[in-house]
C-alpha positions as CSV (number, residue, x, y, z in Angstrom):
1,X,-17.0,-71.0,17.3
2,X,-14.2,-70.4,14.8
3,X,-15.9,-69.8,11.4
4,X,-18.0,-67.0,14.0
5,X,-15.2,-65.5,15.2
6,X,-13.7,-64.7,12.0
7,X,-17.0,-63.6,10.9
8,X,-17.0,-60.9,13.5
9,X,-13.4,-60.2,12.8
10,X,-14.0,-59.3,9.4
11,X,-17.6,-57.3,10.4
12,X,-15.1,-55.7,12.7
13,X,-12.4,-54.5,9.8
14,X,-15.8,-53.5,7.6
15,X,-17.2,-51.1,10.6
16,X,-14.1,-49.8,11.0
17,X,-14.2,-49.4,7.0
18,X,-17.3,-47.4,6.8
19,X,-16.4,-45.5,10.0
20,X,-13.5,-43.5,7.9
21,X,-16.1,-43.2,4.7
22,X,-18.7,-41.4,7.5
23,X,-15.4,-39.1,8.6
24,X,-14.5,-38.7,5.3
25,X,-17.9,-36.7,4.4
26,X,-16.8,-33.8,7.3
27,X,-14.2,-32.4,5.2
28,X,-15.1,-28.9,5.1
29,X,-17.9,-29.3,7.3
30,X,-16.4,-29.5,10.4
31,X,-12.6,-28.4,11.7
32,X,-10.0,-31.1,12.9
33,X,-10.2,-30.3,16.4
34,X,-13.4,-29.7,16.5
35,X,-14.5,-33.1,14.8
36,X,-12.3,-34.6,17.2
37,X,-14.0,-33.4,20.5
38,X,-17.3,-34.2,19.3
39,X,-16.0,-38.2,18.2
40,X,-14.1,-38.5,21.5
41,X,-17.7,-37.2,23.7
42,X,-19.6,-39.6,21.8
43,X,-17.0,-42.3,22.6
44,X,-17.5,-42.0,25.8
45,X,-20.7,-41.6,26.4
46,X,-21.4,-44.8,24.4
47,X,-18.3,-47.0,25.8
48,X,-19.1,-45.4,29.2
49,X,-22.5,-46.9,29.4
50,X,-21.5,-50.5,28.4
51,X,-18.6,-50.3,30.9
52,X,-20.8,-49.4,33.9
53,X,-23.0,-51.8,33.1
54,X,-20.6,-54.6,32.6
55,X,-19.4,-53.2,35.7
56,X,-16.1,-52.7,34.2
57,X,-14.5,-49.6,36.1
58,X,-13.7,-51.9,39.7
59,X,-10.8,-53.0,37.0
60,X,-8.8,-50.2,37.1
61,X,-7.0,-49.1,39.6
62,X,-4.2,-46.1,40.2
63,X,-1.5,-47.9,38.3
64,X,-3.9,-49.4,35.4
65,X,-5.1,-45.7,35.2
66,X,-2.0,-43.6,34.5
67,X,-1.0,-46.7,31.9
68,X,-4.1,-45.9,30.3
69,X,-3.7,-42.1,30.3
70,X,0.0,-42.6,29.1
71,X,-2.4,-44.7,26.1
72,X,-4.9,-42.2,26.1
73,X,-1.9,-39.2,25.2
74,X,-0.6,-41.4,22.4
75,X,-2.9,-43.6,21.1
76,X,-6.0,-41.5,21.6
77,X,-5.4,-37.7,21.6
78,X,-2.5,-37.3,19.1
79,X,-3.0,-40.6,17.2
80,X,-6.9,-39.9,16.8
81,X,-6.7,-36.1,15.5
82,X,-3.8,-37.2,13.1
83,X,-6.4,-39.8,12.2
84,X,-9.0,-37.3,11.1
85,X,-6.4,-34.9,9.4
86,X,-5.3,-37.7,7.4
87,X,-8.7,-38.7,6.3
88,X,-9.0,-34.8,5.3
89,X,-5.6,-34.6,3.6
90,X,-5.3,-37.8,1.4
91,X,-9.0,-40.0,1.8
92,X,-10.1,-42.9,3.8
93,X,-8.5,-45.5,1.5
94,X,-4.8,-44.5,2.0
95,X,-5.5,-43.6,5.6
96,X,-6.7,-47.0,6.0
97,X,-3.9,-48.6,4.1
98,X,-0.9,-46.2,6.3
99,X,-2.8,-47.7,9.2
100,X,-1.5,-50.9,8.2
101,X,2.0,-49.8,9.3
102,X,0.6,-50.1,13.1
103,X,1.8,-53.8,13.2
104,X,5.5,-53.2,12.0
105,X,5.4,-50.5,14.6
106,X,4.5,-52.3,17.5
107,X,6.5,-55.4,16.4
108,X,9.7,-52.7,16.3
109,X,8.7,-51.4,19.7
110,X,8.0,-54.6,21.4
111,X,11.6,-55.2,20.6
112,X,12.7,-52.2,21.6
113,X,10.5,-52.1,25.2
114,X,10.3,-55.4,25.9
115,X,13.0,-57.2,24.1
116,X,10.7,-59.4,22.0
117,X,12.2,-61.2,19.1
118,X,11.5,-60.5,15.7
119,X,11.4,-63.5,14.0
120,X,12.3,-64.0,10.0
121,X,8.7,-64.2,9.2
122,X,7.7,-61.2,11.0
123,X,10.3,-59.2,9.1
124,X,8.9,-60.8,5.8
125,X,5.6,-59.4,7.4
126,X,7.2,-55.7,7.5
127,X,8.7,-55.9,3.9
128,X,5.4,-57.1,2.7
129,X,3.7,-54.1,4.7
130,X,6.0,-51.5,3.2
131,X,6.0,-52.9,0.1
132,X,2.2,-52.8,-0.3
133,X,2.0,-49.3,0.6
134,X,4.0,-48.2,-2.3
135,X,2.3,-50.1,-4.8
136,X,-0.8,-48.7,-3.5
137,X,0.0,-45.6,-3.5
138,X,1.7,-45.3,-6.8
139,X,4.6,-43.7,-6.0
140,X,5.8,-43.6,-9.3
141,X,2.8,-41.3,-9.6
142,X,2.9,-39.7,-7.3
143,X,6.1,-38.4,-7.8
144,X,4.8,-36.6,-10.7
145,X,3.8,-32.8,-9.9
146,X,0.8,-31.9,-8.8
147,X,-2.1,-31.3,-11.1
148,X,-3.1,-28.2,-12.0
149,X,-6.3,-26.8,-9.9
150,X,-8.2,-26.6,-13.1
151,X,-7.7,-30.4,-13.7
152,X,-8.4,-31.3,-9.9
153,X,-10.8,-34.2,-9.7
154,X,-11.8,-36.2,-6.3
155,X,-10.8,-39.9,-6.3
156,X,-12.8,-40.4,-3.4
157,X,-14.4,-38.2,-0.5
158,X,-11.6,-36.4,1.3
159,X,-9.2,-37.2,-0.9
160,X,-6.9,-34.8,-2.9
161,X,-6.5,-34.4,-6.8
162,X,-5.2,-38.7,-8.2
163,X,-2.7,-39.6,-7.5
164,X,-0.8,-36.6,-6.4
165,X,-1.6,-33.4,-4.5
166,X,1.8,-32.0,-3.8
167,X,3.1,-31.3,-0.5
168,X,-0.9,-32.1,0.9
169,X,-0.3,-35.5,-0.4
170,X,3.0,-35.8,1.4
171,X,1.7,-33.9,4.4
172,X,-1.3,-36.6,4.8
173,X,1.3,-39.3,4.3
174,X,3.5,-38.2,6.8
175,X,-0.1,-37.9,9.3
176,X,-1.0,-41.1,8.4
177,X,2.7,-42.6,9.3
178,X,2.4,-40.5,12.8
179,X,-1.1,-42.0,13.3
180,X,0.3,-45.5,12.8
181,X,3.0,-45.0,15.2
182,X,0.5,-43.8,17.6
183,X,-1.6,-46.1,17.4
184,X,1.5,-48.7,18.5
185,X,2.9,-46.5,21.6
186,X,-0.7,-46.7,22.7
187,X,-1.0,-50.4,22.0
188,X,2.3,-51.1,24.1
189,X,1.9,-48.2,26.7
190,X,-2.2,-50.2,27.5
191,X,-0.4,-53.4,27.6
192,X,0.0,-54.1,31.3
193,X,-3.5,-52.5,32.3
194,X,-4.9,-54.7,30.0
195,X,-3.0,-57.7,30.7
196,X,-3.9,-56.9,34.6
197,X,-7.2,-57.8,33.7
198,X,-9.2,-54.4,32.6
199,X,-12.3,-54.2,31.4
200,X,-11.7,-53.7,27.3
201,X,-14.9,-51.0,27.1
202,X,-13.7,-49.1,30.6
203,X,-10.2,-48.7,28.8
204,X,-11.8,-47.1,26.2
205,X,-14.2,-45.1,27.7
206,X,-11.0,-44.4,29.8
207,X,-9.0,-43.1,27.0
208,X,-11.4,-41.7,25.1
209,X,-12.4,-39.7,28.3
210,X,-9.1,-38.4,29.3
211,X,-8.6,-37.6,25.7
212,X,-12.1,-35.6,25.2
213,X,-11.3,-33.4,28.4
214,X,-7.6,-32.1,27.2
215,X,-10.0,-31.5,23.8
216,X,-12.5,-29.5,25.9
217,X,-9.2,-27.8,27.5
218,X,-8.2,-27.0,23.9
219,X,-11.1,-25.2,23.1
220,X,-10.4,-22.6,25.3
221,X,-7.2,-21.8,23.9
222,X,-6.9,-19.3,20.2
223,X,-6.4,-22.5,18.7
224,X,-9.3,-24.0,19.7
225,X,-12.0,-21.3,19.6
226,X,-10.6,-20.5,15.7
227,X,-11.7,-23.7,15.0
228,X,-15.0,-23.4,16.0
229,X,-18.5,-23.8,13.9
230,X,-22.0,-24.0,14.7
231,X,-23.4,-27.1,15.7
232,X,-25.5,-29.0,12.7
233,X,-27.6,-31.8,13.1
234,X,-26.2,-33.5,10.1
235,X,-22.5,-33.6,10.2
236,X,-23.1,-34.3,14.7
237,X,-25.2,-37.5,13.1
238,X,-22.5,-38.1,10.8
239,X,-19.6,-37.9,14.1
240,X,-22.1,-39.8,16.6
241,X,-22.3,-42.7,13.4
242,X,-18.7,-42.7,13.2
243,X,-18.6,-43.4,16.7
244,X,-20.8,-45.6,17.2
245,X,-20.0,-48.0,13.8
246,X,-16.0,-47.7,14.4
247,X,-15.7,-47.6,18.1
248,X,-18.6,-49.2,20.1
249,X,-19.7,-51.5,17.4
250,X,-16.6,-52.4,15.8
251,X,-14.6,-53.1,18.8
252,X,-17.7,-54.9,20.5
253,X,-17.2,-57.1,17.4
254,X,-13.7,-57.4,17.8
255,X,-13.5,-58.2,21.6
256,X,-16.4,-60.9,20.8
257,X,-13.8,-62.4,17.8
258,X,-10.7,-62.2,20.0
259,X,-12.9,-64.0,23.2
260,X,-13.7,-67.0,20.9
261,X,-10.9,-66.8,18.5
262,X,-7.3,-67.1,17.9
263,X,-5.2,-63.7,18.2
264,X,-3.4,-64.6,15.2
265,X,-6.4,-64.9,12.4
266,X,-8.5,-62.6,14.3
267,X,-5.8,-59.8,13.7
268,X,-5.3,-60.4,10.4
269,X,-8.8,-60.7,9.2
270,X,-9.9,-57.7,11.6
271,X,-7.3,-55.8,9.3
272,X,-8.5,-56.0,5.9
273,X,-9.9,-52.4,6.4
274,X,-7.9,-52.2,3.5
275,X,-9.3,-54.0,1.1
276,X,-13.0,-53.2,2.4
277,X,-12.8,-49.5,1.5
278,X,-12.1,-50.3,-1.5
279,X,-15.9,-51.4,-3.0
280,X,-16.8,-48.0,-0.6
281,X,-14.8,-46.1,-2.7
282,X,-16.1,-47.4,-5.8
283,X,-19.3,-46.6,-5.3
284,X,-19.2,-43.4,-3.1
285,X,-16.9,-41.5,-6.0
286,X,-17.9,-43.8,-8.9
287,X,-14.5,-44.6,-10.0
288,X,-13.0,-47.9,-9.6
289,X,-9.7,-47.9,-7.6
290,X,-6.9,-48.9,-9.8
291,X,-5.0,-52.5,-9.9
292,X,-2.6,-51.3,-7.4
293,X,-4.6,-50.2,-5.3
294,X,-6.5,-53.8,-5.0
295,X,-2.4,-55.4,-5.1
296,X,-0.7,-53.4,-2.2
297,X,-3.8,-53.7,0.3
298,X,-3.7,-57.4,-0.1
299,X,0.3,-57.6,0.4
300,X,0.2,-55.2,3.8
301,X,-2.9,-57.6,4.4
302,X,-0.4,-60.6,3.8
303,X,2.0,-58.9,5.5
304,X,-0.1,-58.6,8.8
305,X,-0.9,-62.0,8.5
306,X,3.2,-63.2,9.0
307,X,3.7,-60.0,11.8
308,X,0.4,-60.9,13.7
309,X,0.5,-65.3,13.4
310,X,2.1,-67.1,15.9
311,X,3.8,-70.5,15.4
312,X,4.3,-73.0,12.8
């Protein structure tokens, strides 16, 4: 059952992979908050239905469910809109490269929470992280100044002028570093419920639901209804793919790799997102990523590895 679990745990980091590339073709097509209630309904409906019929929702009970809604705010709600916005400030590639600092992050917080150690190889892990992200970036690049508009020129869909779009670059960075730690306060805030034996697919339906009605909620507000456009049967197919290929798909693979596999490898090879994109990239924009960007996603890949392995 091995070489199939790390099968699905790589099917799992390619879903989640072509997930961003579908979100990435929104930009301009469909507002942030508005994309974000429309992938948080479809969510839900779809984890919904394989929770009730796995019978999932006897799981959770009053204490599971306010640990999931504490997830839902963090991980969910703010984590998942500065998701989308980073996709729309810097692309799917660097999006899925900052969401590579999830595992430092939770490492850190465990420590902090729970008073886990952080072993020598787990800080390794970080460096390696941190030190793949600014290879792949290109800092030195992107350090320059911005481009003129006249000489803009899309790397990849939703991505700003290469390498550098001034303070939008720097703005998506900083969303993509907020998404990241999101991600981890949601990880660590889920931990118990799921550790108390809830059904994987009802926590998510959970979250995603809590998190779609305080998106409903937002719609009513001046914030919301600015953000409003007509409904189009194109970029809804586009969300309710997204959905369906990054949540209910690639998390159905997942749970299947992490049932038969060992957390360690499973986590590691479900996070070469990274690397995955790249071909995407390639062949949605037509120009190949640089060196770097192939270098730093295999060091934060690396450095996943040391963070998320166990033993030895």
């Amino acid at each position: 059952m091995t070489l199939i679990s790390e099968a699905f745990a790589i099917a799992a980091a390619f879903c989640f992979a072509l997930s961003s590339m579908f979100l990435a073709e929104l930009k301009g097509r469909v507002p942030l908050f508005q994309l974000a209630r429309w992938q948080m309904l479809a969510t839900v409906a779809m984890t919904g239905l394989i929770s009730a019929g796995l019978g999932g929702w006897r799981t959770v009970g009053p204490l599971q469910f306010w640990q999931l809604a504490g997830s839902s705010l963090a991980g969910i709600t703010i984590a998942s809109t500065t998701y989308f916005a980073t996709i729309y400030a810097v692309g799917p590639r660097i999006t899925a490269l900052l969401f590579s600092l999830t595992a430092p992050f939770a490492v850190a917080l465990g420590y902090l929470a729970y008073g886990e150690t952080i072993t020598g190889r787990q800080g390794l892990g970080i460096v390696l992280v941190l030190g793949g992200i600014v290879l792949a970036l290109g800092i030195q690049d992107a350090l320059k100044p911005a481009a003129p508009a006249s000489a803009t020129l899309t790397a990849e869909p939703g991505a700003p002028a290469p390498p550098a779009a001034g303070w939008g670059f720097w703005l998506g960075i900083l969303l993509g570093i907020v998404t990241a730690f999101g991600q981890a306060v949601g990880s660590l805030l889920a931990r118990p419920a799921m550790a108390s034996g809830v059904e994987p697919f009802t926590a998510m339906a959970l979250r995603s639901g809590l998190a779609a009605l305080l998106f409903i909620l937002l719609s009513a507000t001046p914030l919301g209804r600015s953000s409003r456009q007509p409904l189009r049967a194109g970029a809804l197919g586009l969300v309710v793919a997204s959905a369906f290929v990054g949540t209910t798909l690639g998390m159905s693979l997942l749970m299947a790799a992490l049932h038969a596999g060992h957390v360690g490898i499973v986590s590691t090879l479900s996070s070469m997102t990274p690397v995955l994109i790249l071909p995407m990239v390639w062949v949605r924009s037509g120009r190949r990523p640089a060196l770097s960007a192939w270098l730093g996603a295999l060091l934060a890949i690396a450095g996943t590895a040391l963070i998320s392995l166990r033993g030895g």
